[in-house]
N, C-alpha and C positions, 0 to 999 in steps of 0.2 A: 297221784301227785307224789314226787318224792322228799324224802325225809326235810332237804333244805327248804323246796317251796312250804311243806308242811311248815316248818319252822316261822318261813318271812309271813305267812298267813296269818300264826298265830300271834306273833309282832303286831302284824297291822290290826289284827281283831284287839287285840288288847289296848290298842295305842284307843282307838275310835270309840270303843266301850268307856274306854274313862271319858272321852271328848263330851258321849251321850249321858254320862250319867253322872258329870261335873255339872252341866251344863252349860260349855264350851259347845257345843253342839246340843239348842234349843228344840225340847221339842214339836215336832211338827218343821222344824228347819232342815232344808235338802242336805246333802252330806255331801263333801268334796266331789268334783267330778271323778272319774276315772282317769282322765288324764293329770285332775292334779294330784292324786293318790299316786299315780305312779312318779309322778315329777318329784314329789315332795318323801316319798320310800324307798324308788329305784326299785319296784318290784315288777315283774312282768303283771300284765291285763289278766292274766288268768290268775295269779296269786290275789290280785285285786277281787274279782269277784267269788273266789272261794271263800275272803276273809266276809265280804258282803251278804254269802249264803250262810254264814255261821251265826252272823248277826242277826240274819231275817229268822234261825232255827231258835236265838234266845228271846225273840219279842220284841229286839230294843231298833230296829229297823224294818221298813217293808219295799217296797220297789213296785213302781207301775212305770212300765213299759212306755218310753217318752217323755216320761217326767222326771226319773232318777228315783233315789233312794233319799226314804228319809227317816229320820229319827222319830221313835218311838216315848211319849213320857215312861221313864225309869221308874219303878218302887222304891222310895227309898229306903235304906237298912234299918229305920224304924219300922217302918211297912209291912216289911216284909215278915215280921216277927207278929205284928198288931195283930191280938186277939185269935193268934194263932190260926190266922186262916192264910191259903195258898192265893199267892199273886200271880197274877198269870202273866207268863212266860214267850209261848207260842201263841199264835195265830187263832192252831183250837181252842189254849185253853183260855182266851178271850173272848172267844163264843161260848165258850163253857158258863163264862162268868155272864155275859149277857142273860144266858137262860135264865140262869140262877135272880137277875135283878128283875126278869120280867114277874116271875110270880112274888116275888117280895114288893117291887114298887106301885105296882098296878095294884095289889093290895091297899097299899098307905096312899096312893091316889083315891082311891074310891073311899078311904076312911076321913081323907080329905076335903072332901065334897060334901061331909054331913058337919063336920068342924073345923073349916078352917074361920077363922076371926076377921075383920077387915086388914088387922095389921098384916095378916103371914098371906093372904092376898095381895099385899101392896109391896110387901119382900118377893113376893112371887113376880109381880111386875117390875120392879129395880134389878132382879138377877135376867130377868126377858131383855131388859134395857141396856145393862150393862153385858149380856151377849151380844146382843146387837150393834153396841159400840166395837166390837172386840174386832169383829170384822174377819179376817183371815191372820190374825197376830195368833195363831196356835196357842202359846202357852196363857196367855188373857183369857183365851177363849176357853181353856178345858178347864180353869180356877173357875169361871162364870157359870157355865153348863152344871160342872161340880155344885154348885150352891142353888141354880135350879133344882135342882133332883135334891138337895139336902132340904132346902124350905117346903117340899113337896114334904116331907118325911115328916119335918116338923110340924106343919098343917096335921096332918093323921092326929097329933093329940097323944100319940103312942109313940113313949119314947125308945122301947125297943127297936124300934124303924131306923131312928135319928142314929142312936148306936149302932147299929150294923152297915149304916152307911158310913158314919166316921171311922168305923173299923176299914171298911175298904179306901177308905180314901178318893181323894182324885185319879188316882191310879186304876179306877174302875170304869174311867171313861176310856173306853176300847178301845178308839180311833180318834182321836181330836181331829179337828176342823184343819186340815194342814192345807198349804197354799199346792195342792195337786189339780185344780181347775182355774181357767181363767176368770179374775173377779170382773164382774160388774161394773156397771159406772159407783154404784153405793161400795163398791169397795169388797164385794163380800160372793164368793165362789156360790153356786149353785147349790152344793152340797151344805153347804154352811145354812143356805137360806131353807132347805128344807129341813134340817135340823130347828132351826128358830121355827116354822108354823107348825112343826111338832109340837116344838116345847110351848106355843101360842095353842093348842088344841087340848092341850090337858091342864093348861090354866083357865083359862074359858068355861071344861066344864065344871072343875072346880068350885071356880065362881059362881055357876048357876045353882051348885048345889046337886047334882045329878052324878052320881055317884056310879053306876054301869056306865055312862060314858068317859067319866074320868078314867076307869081301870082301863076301859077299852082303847081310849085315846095312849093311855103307858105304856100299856101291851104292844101296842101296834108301833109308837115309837122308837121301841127297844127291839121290835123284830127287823124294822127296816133299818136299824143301826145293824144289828147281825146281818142283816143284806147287804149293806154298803161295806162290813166289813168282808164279807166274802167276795164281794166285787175288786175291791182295789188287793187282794190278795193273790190274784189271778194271772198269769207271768201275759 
């Protein structure tokens, strides 16, 4: 590419970046077509999807094939600094951060199981409920998720849990529930609904007190979240 297209690329990546992480462009929200990128830049189709590749190399967009591109939830520069740990970026280092939540949360799930109270069970089913309201509204959805996984933390009893999740923030949710499948008559994409009897499987054992299956039900939620994210990252 040469030096101009270089140049209108970095225009459009810049111009989008701010759209993505004002949020003028919501995330889990599809991003201007191609054609209205170009309508609205005057840049050729190819400057267009270079600017699109650059975005998908910093995190803050992904693309499946048929659906378009879409915004990515952003760190914000409080975040990014919080408790000095790294926000992830790239695609990998959002699997990275998965791993990383599988042995800490499956932990505080299973410490869960031995004390959670009726209350932080009953927070545990209003954050189930209010997912479930969220439906395919992306950014509702990745606040509600967030506060699943955070009342799981606080059930454990160990505040060190709580802390390390409020260190990563919402921004730990890898992939929010974005409108890439068609919903349902209940409103709500296929993706989304297995996210929800996930997070209904590690409440459940919770509740019973069964604490290898709580861990095992986190475990396993967080691996097929690293699944579905390698799925919809696939050109």
């Amino acid at each position: 590419m040469g030096s101009m297209k270089q140049n209108l690329a970095v225009s459009l990546v810049d111009s989008l970046r701010r759209r993505i992480v004002d949020g003028t462009i919501p995330s889990g929200e599809k991003l201007p077509s191609e054609s209205a990128l170009l309508a609205e830049f005057g840049v050729s189709r190819t400057v267009v999807r270079e600017a699109i590749s650059r975005l998908q190399a910093e995190g803050l967009v992904y693309t499946r094939r048929g659906s378009g591109s879409f915004a990515l939830t952003p760190p914000s520069a409080a975040e990014e600094t919080a408790g000095g740990l790294r926000r992830p970026r790239t695609l990998e280092e959002r699997g990275a951060l998965l791993a990383f939540r599988a042995g800490l949360e499956s932990e505080a799930a299973a410490l869960a199981a031995s004390n959670a109270t009726p209350g932080l069970i009953a927070a545990l089913d209003s954050a189930l409920a209010a997912f479930d309201a969220a439906g395919n509204h992306a950014a509702t959805a990745v606040s509600c998720d967030f506060a699943f996984h955070r009342t799981v933390a606080e059930a454990s009893g160990n505040f060190y849990f709580v802390d390390a999740l409020m260190m990563l923030g919402p921004a730990m949710i890898a992939m929010p529930p974005e409108r890439l499948e068609p919903a349902d008559d209940d409103g709500r994409s296929p993706r989304v609904q297995r996210v929800a009897a996930e997070h209904r499987a590690v409440r459940d054992a919770i509740a019973a007190g069964d604490a290898l299956t709580a861990s095992a039900a986190m475990r396993m939620h967080l691996a097929n979240s690293r699944s579905r994210l390698q799925t919809v990252a696939q050109p």
